[in-house]
N, C-alpha and C positions, 0 to 999 in steps of 0.2 A: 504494500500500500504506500506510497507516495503522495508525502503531507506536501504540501503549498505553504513556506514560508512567505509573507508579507506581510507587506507596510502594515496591512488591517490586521492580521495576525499579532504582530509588534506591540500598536497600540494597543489591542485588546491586554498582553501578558504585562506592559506598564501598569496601565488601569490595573489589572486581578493585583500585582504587584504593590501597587498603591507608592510607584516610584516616578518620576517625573526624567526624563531622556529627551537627551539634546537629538538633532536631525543625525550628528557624526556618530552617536550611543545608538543608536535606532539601525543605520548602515551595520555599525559593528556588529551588532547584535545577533543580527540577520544573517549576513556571512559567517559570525560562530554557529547557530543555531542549523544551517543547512548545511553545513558540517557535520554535526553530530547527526544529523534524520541522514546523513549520506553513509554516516558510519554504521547504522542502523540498519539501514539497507541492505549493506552489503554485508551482513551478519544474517539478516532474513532469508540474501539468495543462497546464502551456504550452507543452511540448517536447511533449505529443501533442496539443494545435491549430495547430502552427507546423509540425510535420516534413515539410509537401510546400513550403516554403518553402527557396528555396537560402538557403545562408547569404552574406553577405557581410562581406567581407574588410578590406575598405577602404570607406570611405562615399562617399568622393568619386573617380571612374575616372579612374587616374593613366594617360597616356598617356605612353611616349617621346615629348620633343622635342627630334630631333638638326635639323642642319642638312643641309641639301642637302650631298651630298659630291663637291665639285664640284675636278676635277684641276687642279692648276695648278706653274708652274716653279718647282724649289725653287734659288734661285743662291746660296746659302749652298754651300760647300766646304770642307771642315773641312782636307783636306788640305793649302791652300792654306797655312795657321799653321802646320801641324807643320813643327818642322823636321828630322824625324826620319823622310822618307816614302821609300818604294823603290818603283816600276812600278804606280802606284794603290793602294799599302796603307800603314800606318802598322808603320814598327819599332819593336820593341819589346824591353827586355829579355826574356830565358829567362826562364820562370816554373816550367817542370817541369822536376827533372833526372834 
């Protein structure tokens, strides 16, 4: 779709603006503005030549790399230090009353 930048376009976005533009702010304006509806454009006709293209996410395909999980004995014992243990468990103060 293909907007029409002008002079009556301008004036209208002054007014909604409630900004007051010289004849040279008005030119400028106008030449920025169909700038950016041109940049928009050309963004429009690229999303209808690309849309049967997946998109991607990531550029480079990140895989997991875990290690083999492979079982082994753990002889670490923590009960062993406490000195605080009763029938395989650790005592502990009350915490709820």
């Amino acid at each position: 779709m293909k907007i029409l930048i002008d002079d009556a376009l301008i004036d209208k976005l002054a007014k909604l603006s409630r900004i007051a533009l010289t004849e040279d702010e008005k030119k400028l304006f106008k030449e920025q503005l169909n700038a950016v509806i041109d940049a928009f454009n050309i963004i429009d006709e690229l999303d209808n030549q690309i849309k049967d293209i997946e998109p991607a996410f990531h550029p480079i395909e990140i895989a997991d790399r875990f290690r083999d999980d492979i079982p082994e004995e753990y002889s670490w014992n923590p009960l062993e230090q406490n000195l605080n243990n009763e029938n395989d468990y650790i005592k502990a103060n009350r915490t709820v009353r």
